[in-house]
N, CA, C and O atoms as CSV, one atom per row, in Angstrom:
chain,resi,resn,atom,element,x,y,z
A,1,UNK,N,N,46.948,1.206,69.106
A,1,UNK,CA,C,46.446,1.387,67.767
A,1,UNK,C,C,47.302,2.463,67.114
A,1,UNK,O,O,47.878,3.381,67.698
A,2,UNK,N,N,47.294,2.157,65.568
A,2,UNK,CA,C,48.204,3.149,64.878
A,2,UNK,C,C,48.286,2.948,63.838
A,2,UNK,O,O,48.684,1.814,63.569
A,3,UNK,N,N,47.991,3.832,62.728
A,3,UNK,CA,C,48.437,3.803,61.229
A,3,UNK,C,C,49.017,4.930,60.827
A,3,UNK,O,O,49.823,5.648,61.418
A,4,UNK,N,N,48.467,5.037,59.617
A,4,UNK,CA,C,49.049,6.487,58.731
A,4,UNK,C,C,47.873,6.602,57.703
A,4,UNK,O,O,47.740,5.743,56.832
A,5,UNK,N,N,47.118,7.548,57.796
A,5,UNK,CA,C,46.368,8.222,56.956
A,5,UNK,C,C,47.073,8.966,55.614
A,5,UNK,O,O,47.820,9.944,55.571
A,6,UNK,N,N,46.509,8.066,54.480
A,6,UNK,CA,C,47.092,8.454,53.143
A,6,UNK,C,C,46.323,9.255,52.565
A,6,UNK,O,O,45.227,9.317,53.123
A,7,UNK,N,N,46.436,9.921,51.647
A,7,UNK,CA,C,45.971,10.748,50.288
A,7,UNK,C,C,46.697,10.185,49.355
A,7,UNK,O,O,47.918,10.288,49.242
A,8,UNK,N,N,45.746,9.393,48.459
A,8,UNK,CA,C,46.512,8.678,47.112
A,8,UNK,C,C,47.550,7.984,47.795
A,8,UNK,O,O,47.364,7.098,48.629
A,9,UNK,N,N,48.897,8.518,47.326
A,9,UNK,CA,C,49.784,7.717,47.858
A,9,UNK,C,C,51.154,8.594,48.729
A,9,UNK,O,O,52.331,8.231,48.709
A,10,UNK,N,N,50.703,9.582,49.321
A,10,UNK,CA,C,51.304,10.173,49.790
A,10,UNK,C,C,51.012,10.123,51.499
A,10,UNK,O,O,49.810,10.310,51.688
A,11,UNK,N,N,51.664,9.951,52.617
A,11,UNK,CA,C,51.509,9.548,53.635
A,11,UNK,C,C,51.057,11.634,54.329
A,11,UNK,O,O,51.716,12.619,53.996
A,12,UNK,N,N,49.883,11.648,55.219
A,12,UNK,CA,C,49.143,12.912,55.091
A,12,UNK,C,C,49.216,12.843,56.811
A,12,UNK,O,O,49.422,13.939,57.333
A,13,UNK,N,N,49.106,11.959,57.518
A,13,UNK,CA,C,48.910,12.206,59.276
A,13,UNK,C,C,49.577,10.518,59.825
A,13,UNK,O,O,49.063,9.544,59.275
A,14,UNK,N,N,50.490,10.309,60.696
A,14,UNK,CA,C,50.393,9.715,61.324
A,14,UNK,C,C,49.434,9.302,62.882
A,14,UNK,O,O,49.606,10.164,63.745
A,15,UNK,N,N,48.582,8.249,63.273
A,15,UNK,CA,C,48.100,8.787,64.451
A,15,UNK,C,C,48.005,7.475,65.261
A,15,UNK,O,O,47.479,6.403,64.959
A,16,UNK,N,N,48.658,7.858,66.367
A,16,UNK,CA,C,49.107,6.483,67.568
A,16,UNK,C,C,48.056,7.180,68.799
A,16,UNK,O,O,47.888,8.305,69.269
A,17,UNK,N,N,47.541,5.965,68.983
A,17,UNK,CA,C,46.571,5.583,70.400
A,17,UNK,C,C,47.301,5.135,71.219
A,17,UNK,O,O,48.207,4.481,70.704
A,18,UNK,N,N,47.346,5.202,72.779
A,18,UNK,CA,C,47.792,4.252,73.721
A,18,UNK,C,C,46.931,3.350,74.079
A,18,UNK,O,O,45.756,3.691,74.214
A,19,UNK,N,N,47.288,2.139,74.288
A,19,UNK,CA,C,46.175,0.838,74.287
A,19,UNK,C,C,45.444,1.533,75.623
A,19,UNK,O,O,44.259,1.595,75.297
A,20,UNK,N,N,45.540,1.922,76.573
A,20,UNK,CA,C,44.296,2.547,77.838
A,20,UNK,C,C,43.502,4.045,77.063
A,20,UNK,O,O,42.543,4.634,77.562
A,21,UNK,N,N,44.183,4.422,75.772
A,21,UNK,CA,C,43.328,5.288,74.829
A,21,UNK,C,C,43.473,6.692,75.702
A,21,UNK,O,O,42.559,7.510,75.595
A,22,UNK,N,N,44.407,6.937,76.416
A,22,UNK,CA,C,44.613,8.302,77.228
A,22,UNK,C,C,45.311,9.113,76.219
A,22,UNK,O,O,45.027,10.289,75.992
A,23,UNK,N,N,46.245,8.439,75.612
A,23,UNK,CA,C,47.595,9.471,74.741
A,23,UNK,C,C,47.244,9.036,73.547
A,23,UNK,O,O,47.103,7.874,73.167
A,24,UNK,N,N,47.036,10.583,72.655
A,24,UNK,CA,C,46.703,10.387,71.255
A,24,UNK,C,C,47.363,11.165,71.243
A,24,UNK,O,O,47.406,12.038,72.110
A,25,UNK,N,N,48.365,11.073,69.879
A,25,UNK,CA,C,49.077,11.720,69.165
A,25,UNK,C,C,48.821,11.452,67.432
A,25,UNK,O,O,48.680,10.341,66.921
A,26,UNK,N,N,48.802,12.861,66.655
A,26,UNK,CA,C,48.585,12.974,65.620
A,26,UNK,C,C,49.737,13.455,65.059
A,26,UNK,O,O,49.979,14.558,65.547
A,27,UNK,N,N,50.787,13.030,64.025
A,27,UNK,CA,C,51.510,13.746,63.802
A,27,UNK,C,C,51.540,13.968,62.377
A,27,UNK,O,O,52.101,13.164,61.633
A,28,UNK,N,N,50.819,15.288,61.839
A,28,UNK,CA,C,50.634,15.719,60.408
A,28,UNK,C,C,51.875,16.233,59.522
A,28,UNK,O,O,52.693,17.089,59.859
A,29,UNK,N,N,51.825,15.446,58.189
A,29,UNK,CA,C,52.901,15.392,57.419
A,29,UNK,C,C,52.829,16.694,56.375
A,29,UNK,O,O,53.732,17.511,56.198
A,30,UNK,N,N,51.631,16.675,55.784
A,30,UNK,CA,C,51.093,18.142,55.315
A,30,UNK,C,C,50.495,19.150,56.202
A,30,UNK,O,O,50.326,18.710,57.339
A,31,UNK,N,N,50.154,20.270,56.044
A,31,UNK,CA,C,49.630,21.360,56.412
A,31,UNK,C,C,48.160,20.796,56.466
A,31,UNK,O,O,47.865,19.667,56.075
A,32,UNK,N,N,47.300,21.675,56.976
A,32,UNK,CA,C,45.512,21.677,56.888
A,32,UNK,C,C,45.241,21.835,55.675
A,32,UNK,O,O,45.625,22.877,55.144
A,33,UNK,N,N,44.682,21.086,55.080
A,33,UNK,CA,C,44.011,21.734,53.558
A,33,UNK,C,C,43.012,20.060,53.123
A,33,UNK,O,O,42.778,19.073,53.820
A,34,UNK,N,N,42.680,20.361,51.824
A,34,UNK,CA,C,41.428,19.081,51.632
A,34,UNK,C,C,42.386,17.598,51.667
A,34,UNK,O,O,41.762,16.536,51.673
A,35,UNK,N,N,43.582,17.576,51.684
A,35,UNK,CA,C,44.268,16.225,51.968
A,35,UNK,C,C,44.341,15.987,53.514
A,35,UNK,O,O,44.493,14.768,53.591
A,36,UNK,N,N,44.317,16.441,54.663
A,36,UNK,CA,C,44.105,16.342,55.971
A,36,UNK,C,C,43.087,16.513,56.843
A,36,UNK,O,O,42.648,17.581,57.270
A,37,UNK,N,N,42.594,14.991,57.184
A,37,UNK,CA,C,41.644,14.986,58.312
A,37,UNK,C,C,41.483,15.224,59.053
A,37,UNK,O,O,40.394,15.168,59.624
A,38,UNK,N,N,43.133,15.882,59.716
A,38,UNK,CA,C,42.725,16.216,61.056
A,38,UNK,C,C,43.355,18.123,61.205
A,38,UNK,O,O,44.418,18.627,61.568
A,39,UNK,N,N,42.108,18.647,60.734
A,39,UNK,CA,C,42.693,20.109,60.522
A,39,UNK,C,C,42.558,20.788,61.992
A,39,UNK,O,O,41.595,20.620,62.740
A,40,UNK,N,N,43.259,21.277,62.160
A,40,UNK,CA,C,43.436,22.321,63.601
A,40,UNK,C,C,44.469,21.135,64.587
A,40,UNK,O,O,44.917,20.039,64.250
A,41,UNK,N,N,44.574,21.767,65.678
A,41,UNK,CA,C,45.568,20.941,66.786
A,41,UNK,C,C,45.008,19.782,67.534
A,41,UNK,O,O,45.722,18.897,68.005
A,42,UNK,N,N,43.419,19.817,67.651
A,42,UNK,CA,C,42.743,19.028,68.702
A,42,UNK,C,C,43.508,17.630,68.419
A,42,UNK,O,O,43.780,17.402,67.240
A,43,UNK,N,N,43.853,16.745,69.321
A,43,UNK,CA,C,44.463,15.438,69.455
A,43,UNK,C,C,43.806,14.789,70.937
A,43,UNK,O,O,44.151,14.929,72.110
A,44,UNK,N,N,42.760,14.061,70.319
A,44,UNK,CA,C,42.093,13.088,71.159
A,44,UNK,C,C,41.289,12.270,70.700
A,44,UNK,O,O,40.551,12.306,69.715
A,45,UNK,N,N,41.564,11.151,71.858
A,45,UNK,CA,C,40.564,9.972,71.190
A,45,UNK,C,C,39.084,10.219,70.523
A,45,UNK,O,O,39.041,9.678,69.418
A,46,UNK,N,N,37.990,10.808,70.835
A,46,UNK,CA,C,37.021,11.154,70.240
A,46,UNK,C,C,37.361,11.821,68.001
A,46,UNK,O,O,36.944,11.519,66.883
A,47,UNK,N,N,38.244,12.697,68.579
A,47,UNK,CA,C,38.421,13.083,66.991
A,47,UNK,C,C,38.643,11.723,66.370
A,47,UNK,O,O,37.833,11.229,65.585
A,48,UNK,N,N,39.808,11.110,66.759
A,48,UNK,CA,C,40.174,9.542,65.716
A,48,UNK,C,C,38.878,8.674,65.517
A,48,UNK,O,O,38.584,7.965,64.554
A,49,UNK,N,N,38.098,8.939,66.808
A,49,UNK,CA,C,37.044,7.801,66.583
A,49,UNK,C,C,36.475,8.514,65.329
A,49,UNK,O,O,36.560,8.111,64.169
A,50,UNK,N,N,35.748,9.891,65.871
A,50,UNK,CA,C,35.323,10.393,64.193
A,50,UNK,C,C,35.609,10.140,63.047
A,50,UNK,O,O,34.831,9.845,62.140
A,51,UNK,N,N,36.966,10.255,63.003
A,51,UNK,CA,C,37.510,10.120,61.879
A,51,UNK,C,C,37.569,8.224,61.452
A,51,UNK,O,O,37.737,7.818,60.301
A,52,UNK,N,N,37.422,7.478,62.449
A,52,UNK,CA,C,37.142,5.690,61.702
A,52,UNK,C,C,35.858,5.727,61.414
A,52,UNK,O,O,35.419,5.084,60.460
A,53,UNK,N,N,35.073,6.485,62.199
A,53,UNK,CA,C,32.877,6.255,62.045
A,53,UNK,C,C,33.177,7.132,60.455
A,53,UNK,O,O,32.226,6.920,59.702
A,54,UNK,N,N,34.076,7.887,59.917
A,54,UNK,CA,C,33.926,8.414,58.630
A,54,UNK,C,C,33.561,7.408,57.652
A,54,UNK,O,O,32.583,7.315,56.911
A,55,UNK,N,N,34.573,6.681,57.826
A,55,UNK,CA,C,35.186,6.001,56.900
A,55,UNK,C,C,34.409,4.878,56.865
A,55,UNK,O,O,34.904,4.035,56.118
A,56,UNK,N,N,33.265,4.492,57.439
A,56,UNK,CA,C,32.399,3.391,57.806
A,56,UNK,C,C,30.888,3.573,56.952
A,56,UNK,O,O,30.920,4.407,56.047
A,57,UNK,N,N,29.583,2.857,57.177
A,57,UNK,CA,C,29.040,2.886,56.799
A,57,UNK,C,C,28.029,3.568,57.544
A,57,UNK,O,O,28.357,3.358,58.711
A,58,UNK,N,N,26.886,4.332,57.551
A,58,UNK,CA,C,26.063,4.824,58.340
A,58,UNK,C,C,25.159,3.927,59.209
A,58,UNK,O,O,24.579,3.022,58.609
A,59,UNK,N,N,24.987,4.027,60.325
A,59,UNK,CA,C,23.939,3.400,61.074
A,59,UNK,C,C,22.947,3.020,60.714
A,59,UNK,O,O,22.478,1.882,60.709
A,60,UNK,N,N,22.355,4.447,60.216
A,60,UNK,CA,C,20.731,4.852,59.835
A,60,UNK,C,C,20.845,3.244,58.456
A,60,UNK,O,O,19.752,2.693,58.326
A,61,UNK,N,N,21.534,2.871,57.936
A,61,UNK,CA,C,21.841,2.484,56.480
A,61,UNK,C,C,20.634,1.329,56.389
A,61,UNK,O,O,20.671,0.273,57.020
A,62,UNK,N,N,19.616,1.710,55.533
A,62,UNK,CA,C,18.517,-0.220,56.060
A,62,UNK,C,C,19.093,-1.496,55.803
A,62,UNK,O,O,18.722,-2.518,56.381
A,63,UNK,N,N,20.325,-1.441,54.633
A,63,UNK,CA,C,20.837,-2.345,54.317
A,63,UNK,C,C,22.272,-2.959,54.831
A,63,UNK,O,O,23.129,-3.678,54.317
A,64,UNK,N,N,22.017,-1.988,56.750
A,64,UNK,CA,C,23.671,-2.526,57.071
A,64,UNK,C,C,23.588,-3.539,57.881
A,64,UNK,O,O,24.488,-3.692,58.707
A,65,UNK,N,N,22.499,-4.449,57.824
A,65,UNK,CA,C,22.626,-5.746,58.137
A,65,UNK,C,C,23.296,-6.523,57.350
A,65,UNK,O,O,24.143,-7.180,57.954
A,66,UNK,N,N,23.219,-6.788,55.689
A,66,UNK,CA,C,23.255,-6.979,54.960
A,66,UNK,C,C,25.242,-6.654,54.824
A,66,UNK,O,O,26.255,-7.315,55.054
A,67,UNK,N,N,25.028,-5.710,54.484
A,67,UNK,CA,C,26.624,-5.374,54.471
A,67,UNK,C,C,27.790,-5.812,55.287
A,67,UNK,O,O,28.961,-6.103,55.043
A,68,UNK,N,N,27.063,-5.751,56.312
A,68,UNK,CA,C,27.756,-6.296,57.435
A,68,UNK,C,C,28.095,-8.058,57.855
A,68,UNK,O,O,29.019,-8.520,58.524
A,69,UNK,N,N,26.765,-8.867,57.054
A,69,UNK,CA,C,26.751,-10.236,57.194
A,69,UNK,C,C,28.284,-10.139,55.907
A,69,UNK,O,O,29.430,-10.562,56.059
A,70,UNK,N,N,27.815,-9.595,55.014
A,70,UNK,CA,C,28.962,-10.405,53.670
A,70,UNK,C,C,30.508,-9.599,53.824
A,70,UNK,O,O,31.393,-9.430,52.986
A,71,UNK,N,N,30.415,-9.184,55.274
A,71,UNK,CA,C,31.727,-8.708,55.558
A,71,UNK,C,C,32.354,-9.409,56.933
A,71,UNK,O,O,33.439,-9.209,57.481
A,72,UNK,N,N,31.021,-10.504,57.361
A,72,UNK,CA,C,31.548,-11.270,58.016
A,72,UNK,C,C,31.341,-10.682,59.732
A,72,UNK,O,O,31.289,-11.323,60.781
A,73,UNK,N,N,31.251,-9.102,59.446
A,73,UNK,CA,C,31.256,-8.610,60.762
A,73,UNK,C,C,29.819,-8.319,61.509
A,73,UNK,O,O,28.839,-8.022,60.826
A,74,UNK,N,N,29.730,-8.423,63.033
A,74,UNK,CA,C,28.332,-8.529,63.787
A,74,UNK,C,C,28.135,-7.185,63.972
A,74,UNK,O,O,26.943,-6.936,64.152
A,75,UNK,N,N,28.991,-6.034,64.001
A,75,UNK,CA,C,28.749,-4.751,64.604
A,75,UNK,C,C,29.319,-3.974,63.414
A,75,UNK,O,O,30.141,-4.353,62.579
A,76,UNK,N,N,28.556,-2.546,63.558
A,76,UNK,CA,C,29.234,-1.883,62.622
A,76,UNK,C,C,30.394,-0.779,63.533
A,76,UNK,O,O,30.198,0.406,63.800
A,77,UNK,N,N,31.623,-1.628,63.880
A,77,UNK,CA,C,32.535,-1.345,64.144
A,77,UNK,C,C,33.844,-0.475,63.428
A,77,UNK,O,O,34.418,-0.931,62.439
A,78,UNK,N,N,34.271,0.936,64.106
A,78,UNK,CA,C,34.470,1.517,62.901
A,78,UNK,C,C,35.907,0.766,63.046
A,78,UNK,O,O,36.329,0.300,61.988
A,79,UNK,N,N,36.491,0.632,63.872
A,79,UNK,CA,C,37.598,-0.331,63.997
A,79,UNK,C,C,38.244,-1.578,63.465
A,79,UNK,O,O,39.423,-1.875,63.273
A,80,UNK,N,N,37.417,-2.043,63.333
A,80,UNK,CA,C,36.862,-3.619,62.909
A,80,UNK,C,C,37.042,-3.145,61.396
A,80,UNK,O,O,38.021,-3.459,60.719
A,81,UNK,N,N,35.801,-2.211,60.863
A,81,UNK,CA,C,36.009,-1.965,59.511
A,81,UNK,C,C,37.161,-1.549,58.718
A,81,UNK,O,O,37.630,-2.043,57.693
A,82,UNK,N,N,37.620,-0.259,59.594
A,82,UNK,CA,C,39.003,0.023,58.771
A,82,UNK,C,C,39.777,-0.837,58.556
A,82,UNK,O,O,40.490,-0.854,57.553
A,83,UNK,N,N,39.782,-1.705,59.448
A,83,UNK,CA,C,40.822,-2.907,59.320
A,83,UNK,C,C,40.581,-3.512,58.004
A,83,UNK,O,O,41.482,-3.348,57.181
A,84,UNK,N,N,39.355,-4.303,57.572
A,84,UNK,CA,C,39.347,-4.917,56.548
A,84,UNK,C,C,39.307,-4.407,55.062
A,84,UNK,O,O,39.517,-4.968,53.987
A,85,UNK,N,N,38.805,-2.565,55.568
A,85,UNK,CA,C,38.368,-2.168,53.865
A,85,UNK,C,C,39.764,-1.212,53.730
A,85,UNK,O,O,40.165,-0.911,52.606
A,86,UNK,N,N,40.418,-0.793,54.844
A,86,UNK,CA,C,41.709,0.089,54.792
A,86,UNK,C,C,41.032,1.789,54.579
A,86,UNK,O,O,41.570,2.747,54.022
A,87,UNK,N,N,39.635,1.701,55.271
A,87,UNK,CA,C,39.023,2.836,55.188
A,87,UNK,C,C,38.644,4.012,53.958
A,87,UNK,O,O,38.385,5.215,53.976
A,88,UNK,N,N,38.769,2.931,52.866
A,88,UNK,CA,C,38.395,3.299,51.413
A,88,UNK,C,C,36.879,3.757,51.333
A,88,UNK,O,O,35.964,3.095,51.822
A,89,UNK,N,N,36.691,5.091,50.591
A,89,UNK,CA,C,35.515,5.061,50.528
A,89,UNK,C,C,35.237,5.551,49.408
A,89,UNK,O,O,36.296,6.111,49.124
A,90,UNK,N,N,34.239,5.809,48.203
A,90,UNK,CA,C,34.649,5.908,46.786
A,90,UNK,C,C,34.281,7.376,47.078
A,90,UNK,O,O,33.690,7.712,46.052
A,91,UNK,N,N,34.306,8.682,48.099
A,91,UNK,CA,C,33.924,9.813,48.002
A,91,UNK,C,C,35.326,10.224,47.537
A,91,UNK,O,O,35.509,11.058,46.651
A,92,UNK,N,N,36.055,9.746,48.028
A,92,UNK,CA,C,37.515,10.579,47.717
A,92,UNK,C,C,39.073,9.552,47.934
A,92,UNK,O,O,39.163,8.367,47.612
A,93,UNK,N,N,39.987,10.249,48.448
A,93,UNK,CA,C,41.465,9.402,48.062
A,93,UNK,C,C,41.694,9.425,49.489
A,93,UNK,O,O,42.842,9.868,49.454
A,94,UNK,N,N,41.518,9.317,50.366
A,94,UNK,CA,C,41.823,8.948,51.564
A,94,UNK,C,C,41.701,7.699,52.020
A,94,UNK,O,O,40.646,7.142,51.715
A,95,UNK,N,N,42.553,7.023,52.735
A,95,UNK,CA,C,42.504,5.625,53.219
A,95,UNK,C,C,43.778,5.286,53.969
A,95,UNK,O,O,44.803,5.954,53.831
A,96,UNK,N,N,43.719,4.603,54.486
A,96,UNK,CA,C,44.485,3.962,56.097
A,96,UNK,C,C,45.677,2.937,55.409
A,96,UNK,O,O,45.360,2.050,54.617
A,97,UNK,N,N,46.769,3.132,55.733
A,97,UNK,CA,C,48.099,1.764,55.781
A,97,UNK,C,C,48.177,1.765,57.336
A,97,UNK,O,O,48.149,2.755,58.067
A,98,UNK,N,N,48.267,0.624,57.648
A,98,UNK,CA,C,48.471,0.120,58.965
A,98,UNK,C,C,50.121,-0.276,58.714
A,98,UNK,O,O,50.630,-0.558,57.630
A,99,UNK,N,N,50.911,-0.202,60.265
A,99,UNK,CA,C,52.085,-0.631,59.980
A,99,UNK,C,C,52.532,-1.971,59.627
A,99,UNK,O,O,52.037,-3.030,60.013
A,100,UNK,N,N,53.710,-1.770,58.703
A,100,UNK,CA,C,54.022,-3.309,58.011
A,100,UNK,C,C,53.682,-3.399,56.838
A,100,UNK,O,O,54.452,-4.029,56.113
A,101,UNK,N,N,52.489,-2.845,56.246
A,101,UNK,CA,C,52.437,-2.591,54.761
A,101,UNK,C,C,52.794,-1.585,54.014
A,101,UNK,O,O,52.896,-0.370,54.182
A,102,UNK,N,N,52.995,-2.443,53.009
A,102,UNK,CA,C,53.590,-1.848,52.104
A,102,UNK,C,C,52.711,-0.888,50.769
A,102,UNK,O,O,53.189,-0.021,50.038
A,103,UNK,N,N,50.982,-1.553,50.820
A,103,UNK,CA,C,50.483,-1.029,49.951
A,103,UNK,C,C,50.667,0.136,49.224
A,103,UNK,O,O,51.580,0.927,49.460
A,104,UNK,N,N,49.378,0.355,47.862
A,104,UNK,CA,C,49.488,1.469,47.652
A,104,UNK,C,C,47.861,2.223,46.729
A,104,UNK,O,O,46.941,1.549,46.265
A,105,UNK,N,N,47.921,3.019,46.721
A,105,UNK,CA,C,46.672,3.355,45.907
A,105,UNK,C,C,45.715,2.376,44.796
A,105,UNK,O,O,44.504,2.171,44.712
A,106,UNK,N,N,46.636,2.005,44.186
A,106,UNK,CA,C,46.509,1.320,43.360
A,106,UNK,C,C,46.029,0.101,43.967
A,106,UNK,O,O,45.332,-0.659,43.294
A,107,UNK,N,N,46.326,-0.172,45.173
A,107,UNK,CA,C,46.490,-2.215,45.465
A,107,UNK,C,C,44.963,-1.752,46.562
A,107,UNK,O,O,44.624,-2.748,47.202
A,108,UNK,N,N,44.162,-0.653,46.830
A,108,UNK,CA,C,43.155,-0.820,47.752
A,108,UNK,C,C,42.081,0.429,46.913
A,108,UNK,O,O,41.103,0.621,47.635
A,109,UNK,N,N,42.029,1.153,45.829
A,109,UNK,CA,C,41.202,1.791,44.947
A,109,UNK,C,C,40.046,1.229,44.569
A,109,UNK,O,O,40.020,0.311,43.749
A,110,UNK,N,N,38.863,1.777,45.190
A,110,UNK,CA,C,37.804,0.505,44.513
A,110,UNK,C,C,37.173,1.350,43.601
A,110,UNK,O,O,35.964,1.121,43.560
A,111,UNK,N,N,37.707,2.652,42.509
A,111,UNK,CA,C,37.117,3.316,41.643
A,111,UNK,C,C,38.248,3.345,40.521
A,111,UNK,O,O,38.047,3.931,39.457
């Protein structure tokens, strides 16, 4: 697993998983500040997971059956999700390019 965590349209953290999920590497393009998710050094699988359950919908949610049927998906997978929404969420400008795209703010903004 691997993308690049954006701000708007500026590329803010790269972060590669090893498929057995032992080796995480984060490699931050800015400094710590409100454009970076992953502030301080910690680099491990648990933080990334945090950081996809962010970007997802809440458990507790009564209506994430619902959300989840018209997204096609059975689990609220934070994995699964980033994939399809690119981890957009209308709190702020953060969101996921996976490699190979080209997107941009503009082409995944749902505000």
């Amino acid at each position: 697993m691997n993308f690049t965590v954006m701000h708007l349209d500026e590329p803010v953290a790269h972060v590669s998983v090893s498929d057995d999920k032992r080796k995480v590497l984060i490699r931050k393009f800015v400094p710590d500040s409100y454009k970076q998710p992953f502030c301080g050094n910690r680099e491990d699988i648990f933080r990334v997971y945090d950081f996809l359950k962010s970007r997802c919908y809440e458990n507790e949610r009564a209506d994430l059956k619902q959300i989840l049927e018209s997204a096609g998906m059975a689990s609220n997978n934070p994995w699964e999700w980033v994939k399809k929404t690119h981890g957009v969420t209308y709190d702020d400008f953060i969101w996921i390019r996976f490699p190979g795209e080209t997107l941009q703010w503009k082409d995944v903004a749902i505000r």
